[in-house]
N, C-alpha and C positions, 0 to 999 in steps of 0.2 A: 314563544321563544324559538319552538324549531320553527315556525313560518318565515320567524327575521333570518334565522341562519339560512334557509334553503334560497330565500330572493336574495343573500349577500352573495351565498354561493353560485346564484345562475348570475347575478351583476359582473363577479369573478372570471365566468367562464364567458360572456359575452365581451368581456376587456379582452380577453387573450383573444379570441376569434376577431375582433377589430383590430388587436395588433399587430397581430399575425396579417391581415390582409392589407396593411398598410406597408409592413415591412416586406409583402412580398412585392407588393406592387413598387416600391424602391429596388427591391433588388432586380425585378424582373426588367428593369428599364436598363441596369446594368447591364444584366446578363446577354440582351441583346447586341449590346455592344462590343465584349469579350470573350462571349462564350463559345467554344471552338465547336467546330462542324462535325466533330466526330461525337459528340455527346450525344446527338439523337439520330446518330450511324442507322442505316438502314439496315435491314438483313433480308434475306428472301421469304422468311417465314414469318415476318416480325406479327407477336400477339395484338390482339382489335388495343385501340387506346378510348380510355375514355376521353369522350368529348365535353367541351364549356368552352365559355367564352372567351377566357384570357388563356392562350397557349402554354406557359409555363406554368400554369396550377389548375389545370384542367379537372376537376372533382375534389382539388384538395379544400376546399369551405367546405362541401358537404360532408367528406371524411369526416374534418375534425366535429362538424358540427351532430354528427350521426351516421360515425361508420360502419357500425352493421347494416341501416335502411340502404346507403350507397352501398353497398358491397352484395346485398341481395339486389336492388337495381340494374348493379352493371351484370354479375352473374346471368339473370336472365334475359336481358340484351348480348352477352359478348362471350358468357359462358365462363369454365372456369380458370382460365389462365386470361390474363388483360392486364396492361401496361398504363399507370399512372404517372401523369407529371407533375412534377412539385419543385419548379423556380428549377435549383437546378442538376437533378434527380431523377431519374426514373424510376417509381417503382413497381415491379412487377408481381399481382396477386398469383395465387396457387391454390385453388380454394378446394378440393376434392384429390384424395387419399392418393391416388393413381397418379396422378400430376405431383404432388407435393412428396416422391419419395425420396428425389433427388434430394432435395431440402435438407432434408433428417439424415441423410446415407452419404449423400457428400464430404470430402475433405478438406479441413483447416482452408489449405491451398485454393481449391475449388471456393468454396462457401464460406465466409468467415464471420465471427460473431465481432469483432476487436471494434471496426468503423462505426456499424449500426446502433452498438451503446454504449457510444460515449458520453451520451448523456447521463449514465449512472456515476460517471470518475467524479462529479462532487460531490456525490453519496457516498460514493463505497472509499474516496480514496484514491492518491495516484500510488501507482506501483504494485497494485491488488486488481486479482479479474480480470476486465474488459479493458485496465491499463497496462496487465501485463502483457507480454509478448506470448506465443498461441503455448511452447514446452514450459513459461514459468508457471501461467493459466493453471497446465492441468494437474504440475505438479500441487499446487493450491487448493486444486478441487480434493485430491489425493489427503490433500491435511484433512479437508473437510470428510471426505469417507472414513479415515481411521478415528476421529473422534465420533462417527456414529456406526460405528461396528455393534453388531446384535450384543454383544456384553454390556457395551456402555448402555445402549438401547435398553435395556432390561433397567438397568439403574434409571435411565430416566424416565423411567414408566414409575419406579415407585416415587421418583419426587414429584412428576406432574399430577399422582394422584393426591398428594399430599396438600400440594397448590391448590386445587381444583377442592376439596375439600375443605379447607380452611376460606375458601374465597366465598363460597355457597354455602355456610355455615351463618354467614355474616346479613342472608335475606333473608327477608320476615316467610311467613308458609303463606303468604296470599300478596299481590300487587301487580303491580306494570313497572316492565324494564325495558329499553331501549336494548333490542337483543345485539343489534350491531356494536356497540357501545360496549355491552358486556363482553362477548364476545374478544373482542379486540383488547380487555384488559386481562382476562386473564389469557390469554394466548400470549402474551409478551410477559405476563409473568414467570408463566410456564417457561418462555425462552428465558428470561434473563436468569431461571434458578438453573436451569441445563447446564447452559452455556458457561456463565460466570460464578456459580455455583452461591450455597446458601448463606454465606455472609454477606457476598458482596451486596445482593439481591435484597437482604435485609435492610440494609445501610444505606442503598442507591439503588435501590428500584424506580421508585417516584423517580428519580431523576431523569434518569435514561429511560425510563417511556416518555416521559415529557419531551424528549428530546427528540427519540427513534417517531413522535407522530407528528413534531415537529416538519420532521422531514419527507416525513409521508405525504401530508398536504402539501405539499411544496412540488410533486410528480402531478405537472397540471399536461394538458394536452401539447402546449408551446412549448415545453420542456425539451420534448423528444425532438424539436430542431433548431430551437434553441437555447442550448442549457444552461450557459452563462449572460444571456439576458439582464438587466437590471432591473427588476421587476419584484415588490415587494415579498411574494414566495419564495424565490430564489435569496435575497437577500436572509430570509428566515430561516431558510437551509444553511445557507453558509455560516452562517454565526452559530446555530443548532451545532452543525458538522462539526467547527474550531470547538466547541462547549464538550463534546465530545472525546478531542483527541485529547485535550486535558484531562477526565475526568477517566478515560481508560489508561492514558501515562501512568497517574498514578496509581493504578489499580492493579498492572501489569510492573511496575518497579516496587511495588508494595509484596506483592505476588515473588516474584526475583529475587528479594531481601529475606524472605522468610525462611525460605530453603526448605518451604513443605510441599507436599506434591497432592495434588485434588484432583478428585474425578471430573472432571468438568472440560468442556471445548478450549476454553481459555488457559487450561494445564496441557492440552494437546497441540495447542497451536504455538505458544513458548516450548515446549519442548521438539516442534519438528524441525527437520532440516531438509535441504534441499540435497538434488542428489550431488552437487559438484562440494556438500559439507558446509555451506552456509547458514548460520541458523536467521531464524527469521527476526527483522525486525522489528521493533516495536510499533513503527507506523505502520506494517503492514501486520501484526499481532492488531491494532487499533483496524485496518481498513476491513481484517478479515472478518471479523466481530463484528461491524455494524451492519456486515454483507450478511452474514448469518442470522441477527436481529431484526434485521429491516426486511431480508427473505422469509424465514419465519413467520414472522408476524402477518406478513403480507398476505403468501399461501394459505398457513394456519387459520388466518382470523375469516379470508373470504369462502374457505371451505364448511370453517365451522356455523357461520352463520348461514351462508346459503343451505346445507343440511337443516339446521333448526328450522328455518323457514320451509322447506320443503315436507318435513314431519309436522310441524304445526301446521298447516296447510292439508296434508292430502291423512287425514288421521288413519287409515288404514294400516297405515305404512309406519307410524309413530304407535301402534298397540302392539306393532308385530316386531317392530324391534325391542320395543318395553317388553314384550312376552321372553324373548330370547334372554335378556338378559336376566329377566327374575330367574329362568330357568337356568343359567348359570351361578347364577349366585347361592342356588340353592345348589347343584353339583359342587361348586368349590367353595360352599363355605363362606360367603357374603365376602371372600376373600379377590380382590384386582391386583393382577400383573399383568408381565408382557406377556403370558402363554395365555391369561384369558382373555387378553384384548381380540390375540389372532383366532381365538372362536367366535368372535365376535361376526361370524360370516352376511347375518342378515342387513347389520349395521354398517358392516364393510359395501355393502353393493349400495346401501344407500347413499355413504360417503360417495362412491364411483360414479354416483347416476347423478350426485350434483356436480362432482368433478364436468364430468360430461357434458352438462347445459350451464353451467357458467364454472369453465376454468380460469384459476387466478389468471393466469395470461391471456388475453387475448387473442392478442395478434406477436407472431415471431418472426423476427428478421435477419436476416444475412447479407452479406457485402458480395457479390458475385466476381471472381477473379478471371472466372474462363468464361468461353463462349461456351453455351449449350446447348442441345436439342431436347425439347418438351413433347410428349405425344400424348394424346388423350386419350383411353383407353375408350370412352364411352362414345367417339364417334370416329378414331384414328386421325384425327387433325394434328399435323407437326407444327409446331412452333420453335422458332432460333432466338433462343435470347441471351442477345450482347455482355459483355463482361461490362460492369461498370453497373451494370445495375442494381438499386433493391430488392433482391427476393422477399417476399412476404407472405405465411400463412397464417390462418386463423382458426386453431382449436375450435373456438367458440361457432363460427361458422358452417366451420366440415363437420362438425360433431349436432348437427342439426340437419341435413342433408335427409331430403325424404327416400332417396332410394338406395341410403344406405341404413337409416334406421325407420322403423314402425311406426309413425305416430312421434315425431323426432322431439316435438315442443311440451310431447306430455311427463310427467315423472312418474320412469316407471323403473326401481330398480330392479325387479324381477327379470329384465332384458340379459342381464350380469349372470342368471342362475349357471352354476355348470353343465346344463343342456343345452342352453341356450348360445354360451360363448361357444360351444362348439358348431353350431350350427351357421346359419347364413351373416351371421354378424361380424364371424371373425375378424375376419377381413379391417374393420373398424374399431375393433378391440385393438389390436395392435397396433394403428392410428393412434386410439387413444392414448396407450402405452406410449409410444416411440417420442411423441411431439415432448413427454414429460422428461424426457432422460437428462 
């Protein structure tokens, strides 16, 4: 059975990569036609571009087909800033900390997230995130940090043990489980009790995970340039998505009617307001919810499993976090909260050190508005790069760099110790940090 699924699944990804290459080669016969000469504007410093055959998607098949091998390729031909084209696009990599500060440091104006992901508005929703405009954005992030303020935090530490508990209650003491699998179930559990708290979760769990992995599978590679496609994924999103704002309508006027108030994301997002006194919609109470859901789960579930696998794998590291914990649980009493999760110090570097060799995100991108000057610290090379273009880095990438970590492809959270972050690594700690804010 997973055989059939993994060759349905590579059939899946070999269709998008032949439709993609067909639809660019359509568009690219356009674009030579109307496309203005200011698009691939020269500058005096312009970064190396990757080279291929067909000039408007110059390395973009090998990207989609294996963009880390192309990304290490061009790196060590062209170094780490260099200019991709895709039909009709450039986009520009930033693969090393010194180069990519701009990135992270830059303003709205400068740098913007709104163009790059558009492809999320039939996920998340129009009028929510990457649909709003940059002051409604962050008043929205705003909703999202007062719902997880360290008091709420603390409350959802005692339900997520509760979940976690009762889910792992339900295995036998001996078997095989698809850790990915698990993993991703109860991590969405654990969201939908936070979020939407214990009844809803009771009632309509099943639902809305069937739904939120619905749409999970549906963020294929063709996605991120073309999101509205007609294309059986996309097709199963949108119906997932509509299934959705019906089934939170009611959840949220049901919620309204009762005139009780819950500890929960979905009592703090009906109750916030905007600051000109707005309060928030219900589509966007709906958009903000599945953005929380479909984030969650995303982050949550590729963290949690990449850790299990890394401790199941390097067992060193999985007897010394096991040891830590007995020896907790005998100081407090066989008793978990939020204060003894953050003792959890050994456990924590091991979460950071998978963070680190595969973060949920890959690759992050930005809209460029101004011209700018790049300089590379490691050999003092300027680069000028035009406004109009993609910025692009890769967590996953720079956080593998051999001359900024030891042994970069090995797992070793001990790198994380507090001698250690103070030492030669800093510098990449706060890399790590910054890319996540």
């Amino acid at each position: 059975m997973k055989m059939m699924i993994e060759i349905m699944n590579n059939k899946l990804q070999l269709f998008n990569v032949v439709l993609f290459i067909l639809t660019t080669i359509v568009a690219t016969k356009l674009m030579i036609k109307w496309a203005p000469k200011t698009l691939f504007r020269s500058s005096k410093r312009p970064p190396p571009v990757v080279k291929g055959r067909l000039p408007l998607i110059r390395g973009v098949v090998r990207f989609l087909s294996n963009p880390v091998e192309m990304l290490n390729e061009e790196y060590q031909t062209l170094g780490s800033v260099f200019t991709m084209n895709a039909v009709y696009k450039n986009i520009t990599f930033l693969l090393e900390p010194d180069v990519s500060a701009h990135f992270f440091k830059a303003g709205e104006t400068e740098l913007s997230q709104r163009e790059v992901y558009q492809f999320t508005v039939p996920i998340f929703g129009p009028g929510v995130v990457y649909d709003a405009v940059y002051s409604v954005r962050q008043e929205q992030f705003h909703f999202f940090e007062d719902a997880l303020r360290i008091d709420n935090l603390r409350g959802y530490a005692d339900a997520m043990l509760e979940e976690v508990q009762d889910y792992f209650s339900k295995w036998e003491e001996k078997g095989e489980v698809d850790l990915k699998q698990e993993m991703e179930n109860i991590i969405i559990l654990m969201a939908s009790r936070c979020f939407l708290g214990k009844d809803i979760r009771d009632s309509l769990s099943k639902d809305i995970i069937a739904l939120i992995k619905e749409i999970n599978v549906a963020m294929v590679p063709l996605t991120t340039l073309f999101p509205y496609l007609p294309i059986p994924p996309h097709n199963r999103r949108d119906k997932a998505r509509k299934k959705l704002d019906e089934v939170f309508s009611n959840i949220i006027a049901s919620r309204q009617s009762s005139h009780k108030t819950k500890d929960d994301m979905l009592q703090c997002l009906i109750d916030s307001k905007y600051k000109d006194g707005r309060a928030t919609s219900v589509g966007e109470v709906t958009g903000l919810l599945v953005t929380a859901l479909y984030g969650g789960q995303h982050t949550g579930a590729a963290t949690s499993i990449w850790t299990g696998v890394f401790l199941l794998h390097y067992k060193q590291h999985w007897f010394t976090a096991k040891a830590e914990q007995k020896e907790l649980m005998k100081k407090h009493g066989n008793k978990v909260n939020y204060d003894v999760l953050l003792e959890m110090q050994l456990l924590y570097r091991c979460i950071k050190e998978s963070l680190r060799l595969h973060p949920p995100n890959a690759f992050l991108l930005r809209q460029s508005h101004t011209d700018f000057t790049m300089t590379s610290r490691r050999d003092g090379t300027k680069y000028d790069i035009p406004k109009g273009h993609i910025i692009a880095a890769s967590p996953f990438f720079s956080n593998r760099l051999p001359h900024i970590y030891k042994k970069p492809n090995d797992y070793d959270p001990d790198r994380f110790t507090p001698e250690k972050e103070r030492g030669s690594i800093s510098r990449a700690v706060l890399f790590l940090v910054v890319w996540r804010r």
